[in-house]
N, C-alpha and C positions, 0 to 999 in steps of 0.2 A: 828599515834603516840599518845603516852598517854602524855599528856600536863603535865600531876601533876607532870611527873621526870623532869621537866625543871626549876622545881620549888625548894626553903626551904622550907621544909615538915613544919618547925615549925611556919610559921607566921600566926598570928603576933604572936612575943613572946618579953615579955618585961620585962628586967631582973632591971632596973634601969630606973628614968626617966628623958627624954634625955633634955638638956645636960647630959651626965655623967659625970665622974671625968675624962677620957679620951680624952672624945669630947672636953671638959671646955679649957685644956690645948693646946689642937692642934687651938683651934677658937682662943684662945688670941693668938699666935703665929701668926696667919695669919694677924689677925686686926694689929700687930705690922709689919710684913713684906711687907703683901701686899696693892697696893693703896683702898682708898676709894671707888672707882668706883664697887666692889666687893659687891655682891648685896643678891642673896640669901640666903646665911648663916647668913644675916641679921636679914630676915625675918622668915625663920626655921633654930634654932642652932643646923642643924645636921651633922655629920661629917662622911659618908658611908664609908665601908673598903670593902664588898666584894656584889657582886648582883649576882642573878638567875633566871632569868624569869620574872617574877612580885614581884621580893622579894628582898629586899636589906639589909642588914646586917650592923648594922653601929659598929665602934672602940669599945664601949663598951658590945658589946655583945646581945644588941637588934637586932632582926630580923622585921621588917615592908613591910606590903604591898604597892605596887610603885601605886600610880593610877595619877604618872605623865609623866615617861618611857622620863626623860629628855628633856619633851615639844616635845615629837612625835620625839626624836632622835632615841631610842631605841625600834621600832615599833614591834622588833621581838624578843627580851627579853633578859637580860642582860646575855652576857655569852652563848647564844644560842651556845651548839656544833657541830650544825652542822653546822653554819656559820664558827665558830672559825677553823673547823679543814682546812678548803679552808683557810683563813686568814693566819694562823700558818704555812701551806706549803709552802704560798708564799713570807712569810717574809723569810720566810730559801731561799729560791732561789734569789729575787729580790723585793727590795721594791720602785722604785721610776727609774720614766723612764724617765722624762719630757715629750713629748707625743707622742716618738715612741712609734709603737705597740707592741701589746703583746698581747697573747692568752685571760688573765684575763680582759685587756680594752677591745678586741673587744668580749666576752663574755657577756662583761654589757651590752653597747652599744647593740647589737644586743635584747636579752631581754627587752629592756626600749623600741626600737622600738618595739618587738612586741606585749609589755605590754600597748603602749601609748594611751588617750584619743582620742575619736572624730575621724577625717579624721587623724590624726598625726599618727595611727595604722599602722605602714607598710611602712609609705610614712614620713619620718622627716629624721632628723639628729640630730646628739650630740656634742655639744662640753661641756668639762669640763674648768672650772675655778680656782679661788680661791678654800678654805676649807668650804665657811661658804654660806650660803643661800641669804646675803648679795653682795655676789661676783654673784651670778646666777641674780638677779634683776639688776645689775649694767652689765651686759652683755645681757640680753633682752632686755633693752632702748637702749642700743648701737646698736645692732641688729637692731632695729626699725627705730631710726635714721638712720642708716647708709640707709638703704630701700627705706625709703619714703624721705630721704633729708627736714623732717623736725625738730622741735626745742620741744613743749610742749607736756606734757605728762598729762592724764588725772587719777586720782585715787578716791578713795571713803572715805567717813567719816566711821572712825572707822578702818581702816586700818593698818597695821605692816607688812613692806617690808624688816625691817634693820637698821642696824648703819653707812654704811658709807655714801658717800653726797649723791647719787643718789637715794640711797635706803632710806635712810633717809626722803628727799625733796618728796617720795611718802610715807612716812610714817604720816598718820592723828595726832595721839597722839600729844597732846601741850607739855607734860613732858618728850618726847626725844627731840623733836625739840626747843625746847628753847635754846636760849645761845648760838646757832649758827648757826642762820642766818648770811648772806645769804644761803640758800640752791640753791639746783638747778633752774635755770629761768623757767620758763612759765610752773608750775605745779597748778593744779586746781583739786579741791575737790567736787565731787560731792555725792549725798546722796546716802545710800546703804539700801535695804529696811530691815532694821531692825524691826522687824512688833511687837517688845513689847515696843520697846521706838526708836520714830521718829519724826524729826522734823515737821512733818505733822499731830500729833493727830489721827495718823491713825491705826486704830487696823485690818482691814479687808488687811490678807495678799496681796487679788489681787490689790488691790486698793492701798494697799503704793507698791508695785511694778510696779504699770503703772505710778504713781507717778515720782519715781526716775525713770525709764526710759525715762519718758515724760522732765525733767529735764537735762537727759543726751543727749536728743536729740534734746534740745535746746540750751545746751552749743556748743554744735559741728557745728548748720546749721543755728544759729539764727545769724543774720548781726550784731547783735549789742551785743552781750552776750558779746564780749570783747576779748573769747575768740580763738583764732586761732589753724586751722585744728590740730589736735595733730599726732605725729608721732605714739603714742600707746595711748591705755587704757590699765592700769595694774587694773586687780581684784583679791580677793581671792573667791573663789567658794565657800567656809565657811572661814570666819573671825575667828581666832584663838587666839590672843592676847584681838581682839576686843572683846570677850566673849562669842565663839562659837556663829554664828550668824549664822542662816539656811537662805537663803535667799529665799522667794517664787518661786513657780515654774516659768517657764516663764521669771525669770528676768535675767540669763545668756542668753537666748536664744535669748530675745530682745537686751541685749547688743552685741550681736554678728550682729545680724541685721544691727544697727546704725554703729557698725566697718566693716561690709563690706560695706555697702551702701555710705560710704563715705569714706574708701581705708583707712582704720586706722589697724593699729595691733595691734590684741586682744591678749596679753598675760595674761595667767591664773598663781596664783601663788598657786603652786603645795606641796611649802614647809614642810606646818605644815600638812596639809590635804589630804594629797597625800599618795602613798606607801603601801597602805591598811588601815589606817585610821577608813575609815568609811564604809568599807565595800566593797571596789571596788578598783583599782587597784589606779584610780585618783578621787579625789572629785568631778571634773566636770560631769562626764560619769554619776552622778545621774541627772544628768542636760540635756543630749544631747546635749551638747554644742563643739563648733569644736575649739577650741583655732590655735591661729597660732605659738604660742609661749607657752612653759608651764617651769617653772622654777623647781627645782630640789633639794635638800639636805636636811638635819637631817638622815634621816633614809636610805637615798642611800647608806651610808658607813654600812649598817650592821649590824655592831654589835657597833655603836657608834665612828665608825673610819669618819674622815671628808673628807668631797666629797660635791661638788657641781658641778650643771652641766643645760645646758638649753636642752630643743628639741623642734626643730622648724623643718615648714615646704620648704619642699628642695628645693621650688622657693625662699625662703629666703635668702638661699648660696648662699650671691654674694659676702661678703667679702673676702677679700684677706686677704691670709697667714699672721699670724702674727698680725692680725689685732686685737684680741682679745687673751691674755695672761695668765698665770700664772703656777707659781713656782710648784703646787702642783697640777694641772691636770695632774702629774705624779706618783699619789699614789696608786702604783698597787696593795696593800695589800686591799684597801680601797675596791677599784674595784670587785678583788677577793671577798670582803663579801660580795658588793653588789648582784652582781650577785648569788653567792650560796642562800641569803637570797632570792631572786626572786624564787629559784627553790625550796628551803623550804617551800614557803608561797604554792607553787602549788602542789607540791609532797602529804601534807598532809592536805591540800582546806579551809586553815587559812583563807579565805576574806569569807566562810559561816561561820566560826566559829563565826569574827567579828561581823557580822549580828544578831545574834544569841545571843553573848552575849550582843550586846546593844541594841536590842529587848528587853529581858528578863532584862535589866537594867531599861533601861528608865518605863517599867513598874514600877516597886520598887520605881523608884525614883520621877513619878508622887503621886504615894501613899505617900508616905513622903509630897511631893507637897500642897495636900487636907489635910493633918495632921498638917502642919505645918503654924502658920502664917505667918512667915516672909520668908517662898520661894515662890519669883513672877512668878518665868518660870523656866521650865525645857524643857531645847532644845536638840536635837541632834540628829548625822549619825555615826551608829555603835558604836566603841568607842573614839567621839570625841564630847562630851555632855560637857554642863554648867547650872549649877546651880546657879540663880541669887536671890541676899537677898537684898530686900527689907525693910522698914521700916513699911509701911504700905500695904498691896494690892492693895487697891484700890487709893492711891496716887502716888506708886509707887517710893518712893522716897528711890534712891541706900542705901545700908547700909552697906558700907567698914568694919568698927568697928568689924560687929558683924562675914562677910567672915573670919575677919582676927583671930579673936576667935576660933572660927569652926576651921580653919586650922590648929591652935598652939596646940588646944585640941585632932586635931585627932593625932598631931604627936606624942602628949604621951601614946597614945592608940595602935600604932603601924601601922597608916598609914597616909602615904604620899600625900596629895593632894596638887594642886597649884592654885592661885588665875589666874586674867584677868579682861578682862573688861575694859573700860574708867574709870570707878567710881570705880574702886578693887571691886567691889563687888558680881564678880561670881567665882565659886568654877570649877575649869575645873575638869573633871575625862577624862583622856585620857591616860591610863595603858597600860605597854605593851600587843601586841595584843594575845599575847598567853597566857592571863592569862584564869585561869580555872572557870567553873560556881562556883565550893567554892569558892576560893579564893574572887570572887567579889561577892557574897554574903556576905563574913567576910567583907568585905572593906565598904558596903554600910550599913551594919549593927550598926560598928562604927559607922559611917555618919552619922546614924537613931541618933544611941543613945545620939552624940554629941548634935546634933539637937534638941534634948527632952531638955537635962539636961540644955542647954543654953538659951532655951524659960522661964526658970521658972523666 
């Protein structure tokens, strides 16, 4: 398939700049209707009316490149037709089953098994949950407990699991989890080898990765660490929230170690990084890592339809019916896209495309890197990179201020990028994955030029 007709030919085009007199009018309308808690129109006042691939069209008539695809919701591009037309059939027939079957669930289901990471390829099971990614975290600790019969849960600094308690209570961030404590009981944070900034002064990838292993494997077997055998470790295999974090090689594969060797479930959290992402079907699988558990949603719905769902391995199945619930593990429209988007990404071999384009990405964007003073690191797998801004290089010290610059500038410019990080301070580019080698040439060019004008 030729990627460019997925696409608006004209972006970016920018007729007025945004806000416009359109946008202006619908944002004050929300700020009066809707609560506070209402967040990114905050931060970018932009008000989208229609998308296409990597392209989104906002009320006034500006067309802008996406290089954010809804935080890895929209992995396969807004409007994809050939998700939409599976989707559009089956809403005309049935949309919502609760979780008798149906052709389109076991169509997913059967794909995710044959798509899945590690040993889980062939040999899991699925169950769906809630809509939100939140809901798939809050059913793999349950999962685990329910297993192993026991109570704490083990997680990493830097981390993003979710909003409600359970996902939360594994959630690192001090700015979610404030204001309401208590969260979950017996959850522990242990380090993740972030190898540009770690609490160890450690810049030699191997060495902060034996590090935090050496740490995690003292939390779990040392008599006095405090703390008690956990029921799981939840990881992400790249931290996504956390700022695109690549972790060393070796250091999934040691965590897997430590969780068998002491009967722990390793669930990998599959969310943000998963679904093609970064080049592979799950983020782990650059790892060789065998997760026992892998959580699920943003981009399992499709074309942006909500789905969440876990897969685990099928000694795991011991709970009983009922045991784990919800309203909308009966979204068969969802299902439907998921699946078609599964057969799309392979029909026309989207996970080299990914490769391919953040190859030839992450080159461009190292060059800007050595051009620019104040970018400290540029990370990434396929298209799921961050770009982090500094104050100084050699100090290293975050510089929010100037990400959130960069950001406000490119969206007059006519592209969409989103922030991250503990400190706001990295630039995520993580576009949907069909976008074309122009298009993300226009997009990082922007990015150059921001870049220049805002150093002066």
């Amino acid at each position: 398939m030729d990627f460019r007709k997925l696409h608006f030919s004209d972006a970016p085009n920018m007729v007025v700049e945004p806000p416009g007199p359109k946008a202006k009018e619908i944002l004050a309308e929300q700020a009066e209707i809707e609560g506070n808690a209402v967040y990114y129109p905050k931060v970018l006042p932009f008000v989208p009316e229609e998308g296409l691939g990597a392209t989104i069209r906002d009320v006034d008539g500006n067309t802008y490149i996406d290089f954010s695809s809804g935080v890895s919701v929209l992995n396969f591009g807004h409007a994809n037709p050939y998700i939409l037309k599976s989707a559009i059939g089956q809403l005309k027939k049935l949309s919502h089953t609760l979780d008798f079957p149906t052709a389109a669930r076991n169509d997913l289901v059967k794909r995710l098994i044959r798509i899945a990471p590690g040993n889980l390829r062939g040999n899991a099971k699925v169950i769906f949950g809630g809509p939100t990614g939140s809901d798939a975290v809050e059913a793999a600790i349950k999962l685990a407990k329910f297993n192993t019969k026991r109570l704490s849960v083990l997680a990493f600094t830097g981390s993003y699991h979710g909003q409600t308690n359970m996902a939360l209570s594994v959630t690192a961030e001090k700015k979610y989890r404030e204001h309401y404590s208590p969260l979950g009981p017996e959850v522990h944070f242990l380090p993740y080898p972030n190898t540009y900034r770690n609490q160890f002064g450690e810049d030699d990838p191997k060495r902060c990765s034996e590090l935090c292993i050496n740490a995690l494997e003292n939390a779990i077997e040392s008599p006095d660490s405090g703390i008690l055998t956990p029921a799981a470790i939840i990881v992400e295999p790249i931290q996504g929230e956390g700022g695109i974090i690549i972790p060393p090689d070796g250091f999934l594969k040691g965590v897997e170690r430590i969780a068998r060797k002491n009967g722990v479930t390793l669930i990998i959290d599959e969310i943000q990084a998963g679904l093609g992402r970064t080049g592979k079907w799950f983020a782990s699988e650059h790892y060789g890592v065998n997760p026992d558990v892998i959580t699920m949603a943003k981009s399992i719905g499709g074309v942006g339809l909500p789905l969440s769902g876990i897969m685990y391995r099928k000694k795991l199945d011991t709970w009983p019916p009922g045991a784990h619930l919800g309203t909308f593990r009966g979204d068969v429209v969802a299902m439907s896209a998921g699946a078609a988007a599964i057969d799309f990404a392979e029909k026309y071999d989207l996970l080299a495309h990914v490769r391919d384009m953040g190859e030839h990405s992450m080159k461009i964007l190292n060059d800007m890197k050595s051009e620019r003073k104040y970018v400290g690191d540029v990370r990434g797998k396929g298209l799921f990179i961050g770009v982090e801004m500094v104050k100084d290089k050699g100090t290293r010290v975050p510089w929010k201020e100037i990400a959130n610059k960069i950001q406000s500038e490119c969206l007059k410019r006519g592209l969409i990028v989103w922030g991250g990080g503990g400190y706001g301070n990295v630039l995520r580019i993580m576009p949907p994955l069909t976008i074309t080698k122009e298009l993300m040439e226009k997009g990082l060019q922007i990015l150059s030029e921001v870049m220049k004008e805002t150093e002066k």
